[in-house]
N, C-alpha and C positions, 0 to 999 in steps of 0.2 A: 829492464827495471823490475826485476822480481821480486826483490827486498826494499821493504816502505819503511819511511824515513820521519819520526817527529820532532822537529825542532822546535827547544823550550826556551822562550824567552821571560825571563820576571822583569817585570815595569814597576818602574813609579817616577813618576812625574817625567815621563818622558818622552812627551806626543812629538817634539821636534824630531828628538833620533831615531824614532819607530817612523816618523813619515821618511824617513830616507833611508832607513836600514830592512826594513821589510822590500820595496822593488827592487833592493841591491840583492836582497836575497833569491827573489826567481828570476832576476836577470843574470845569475853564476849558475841556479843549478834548474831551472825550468826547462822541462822534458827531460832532463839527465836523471831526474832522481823523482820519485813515487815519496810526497811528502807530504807532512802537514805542522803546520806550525802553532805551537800550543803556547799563548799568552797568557802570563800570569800576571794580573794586574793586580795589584798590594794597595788599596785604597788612594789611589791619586788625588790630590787637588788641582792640578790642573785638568788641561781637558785632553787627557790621557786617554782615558774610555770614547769619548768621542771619535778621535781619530781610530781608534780601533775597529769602533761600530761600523765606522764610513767605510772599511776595507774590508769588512768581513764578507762583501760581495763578487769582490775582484783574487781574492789570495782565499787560499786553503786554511782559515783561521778556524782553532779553538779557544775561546777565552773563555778564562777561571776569572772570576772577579770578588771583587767584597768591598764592601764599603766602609770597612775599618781596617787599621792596617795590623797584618800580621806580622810584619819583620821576613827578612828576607831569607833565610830560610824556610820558614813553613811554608812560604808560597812558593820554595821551588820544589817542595816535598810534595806538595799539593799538583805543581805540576806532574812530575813522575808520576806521580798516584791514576793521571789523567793519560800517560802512555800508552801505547795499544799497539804501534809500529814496530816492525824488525830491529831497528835499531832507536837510538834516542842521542840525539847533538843537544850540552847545554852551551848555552854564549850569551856574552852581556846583552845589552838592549840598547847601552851607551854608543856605540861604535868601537869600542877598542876590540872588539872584536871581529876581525876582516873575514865580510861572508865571501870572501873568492878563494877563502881558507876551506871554505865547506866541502869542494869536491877533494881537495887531498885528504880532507878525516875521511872522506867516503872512500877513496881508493886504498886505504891504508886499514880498513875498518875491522879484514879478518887478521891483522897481527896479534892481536890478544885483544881479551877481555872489554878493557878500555884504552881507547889512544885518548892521551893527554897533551894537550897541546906545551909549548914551552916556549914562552916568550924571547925568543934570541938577543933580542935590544928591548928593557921593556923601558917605555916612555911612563917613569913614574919620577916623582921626586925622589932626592938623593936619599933624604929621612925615611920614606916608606921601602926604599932598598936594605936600605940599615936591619930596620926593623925585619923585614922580611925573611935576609941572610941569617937570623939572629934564630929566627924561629923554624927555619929549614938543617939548620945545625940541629937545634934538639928534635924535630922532628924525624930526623935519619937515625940519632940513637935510639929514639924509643919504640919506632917502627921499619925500619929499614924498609923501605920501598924504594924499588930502585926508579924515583921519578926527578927531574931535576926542577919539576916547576910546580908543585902540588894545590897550589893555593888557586893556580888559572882556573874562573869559569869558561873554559874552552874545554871541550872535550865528547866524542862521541862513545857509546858503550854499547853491547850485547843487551838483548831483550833479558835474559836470564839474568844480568847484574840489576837493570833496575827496578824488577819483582822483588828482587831480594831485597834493594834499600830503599823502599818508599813508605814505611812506616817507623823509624826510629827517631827518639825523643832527641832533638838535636843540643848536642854539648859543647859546640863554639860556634853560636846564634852568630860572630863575627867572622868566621875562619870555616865557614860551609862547606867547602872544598876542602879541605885538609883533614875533614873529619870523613867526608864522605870516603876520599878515598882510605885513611887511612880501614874505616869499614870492609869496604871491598877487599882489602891486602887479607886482613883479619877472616875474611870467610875463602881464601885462595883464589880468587883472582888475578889474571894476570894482567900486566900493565907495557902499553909503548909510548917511547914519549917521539912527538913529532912535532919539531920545529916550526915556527910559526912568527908572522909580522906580529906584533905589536902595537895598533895605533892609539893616540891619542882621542878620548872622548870626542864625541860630533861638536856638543855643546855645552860649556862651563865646568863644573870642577865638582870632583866628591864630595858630597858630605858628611860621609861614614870616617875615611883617615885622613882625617887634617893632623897635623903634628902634635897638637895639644890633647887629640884622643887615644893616639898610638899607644902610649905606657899602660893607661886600662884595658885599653882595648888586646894588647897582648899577653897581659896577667889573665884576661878572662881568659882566651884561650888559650895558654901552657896549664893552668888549673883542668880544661878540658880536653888538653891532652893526655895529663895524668891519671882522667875518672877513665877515658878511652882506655887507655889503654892497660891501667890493673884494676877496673872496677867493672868492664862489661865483656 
């Protein structure tokens, strides 16, 4: 275990799926892996913080916290910023992301730069596939990255990648991942993509893409993929 491991989780309002996604997580990779996991908590109203605090005696926890919210990217910018480890794994807080996925990012972790996870079956509505498909076509022409699943918060990367992007003024506050990496491509990084479950949220449903947010929510980001990529 010579290379240490920080996994970034961003919270809000989600003390149910942290109370069962955090023991699932050093029940896959405890003693396997030199970790510590960095919680970014985004101003919760529930008792989000709570459950955090209760755990911070038993699990290897860093929490970033604030008591207004910043949106979900700066708090996961704020995490990176909070990085220190060999490497750095981000994943939802939700459940859809399967911590027994975490030892194959680990064994896969010197194939480049960053392994990106890639949802094989993703459990999303048929609309937010739609939309997805829609934005992964122009994201291929205007960046060619050879990744099939860019938009997944699943992915572990090189200390050296996330030095490099934990201070950049984020241009699709909706599409965090598509921006991040298209970054990385943009400074030569290399990228693998590696196959991964897809599950379904622990508990209830998004509130960021409901069907009726999609069409803004993807105008904002094609406009920020446009400043990405002839403006910076």
């Amino acid at each position: 275990m010579n290379d240490s491991l920080d996994i970034l989780l961003p919270v809000y309002n989600e003390a149910k799926s942290i109370s069962k996604l955090i023991p699932e997580i050093k029940n896959n990779i405890n003693e396997k892996i030199n970790y510590t996991i960095i919680i970014c908590e985004d101003g919760s109203t529930d008792n989000t913080l709570e459950v955090i605090e209760s755990f911070k005696d038993k699990y290897p926890i860093k929490l970033i916290t604030s008591k207004n919210r910043k949106g979900y990217s700066i708090a996961v910018l704020d995490g990176i910023k909070a990085a220190t480890a060999d490497y750095l794994l981000i994943m939802d807080s939700d459940g859809q992301s399967n911590p027994e996925e975490i030892i194959s990012f680990w064994k896969n972790r010197k194939k480049a730069n960053l392994i990106n996870g890639n949802r094989v079956i993703r459990k999303d509505y048929m609309y937010r596939k739609f939309y997805s498909k829609l934005a992964f076509f122009i994201y291929r022409l205007l960046f060619a990255i050879p990744l099939k699943d860019p938009s997944y918060a699943f992915l572990i990367m090189e200390k050296k990648v996330f030095l490099s992007l934990n201070n950049f003024k984020p241009l699709m506050p909706d599409g965090f991942f598509w921006e991040f990496n298209s970054r990385a491509k943009k400074l030569g990084f290399t990228f693998y993509n590696l196959d991964v479950t897809h599950n379904n949220r622990y508990y209830g449903e998004t509130k960021i893409y409901h069907w009726f947010k999609l069409p803004l929510v993807s105008y904002k980001n094609f406009i920020g993929m446009i400043k990405i990529k002839f403006l910076n």
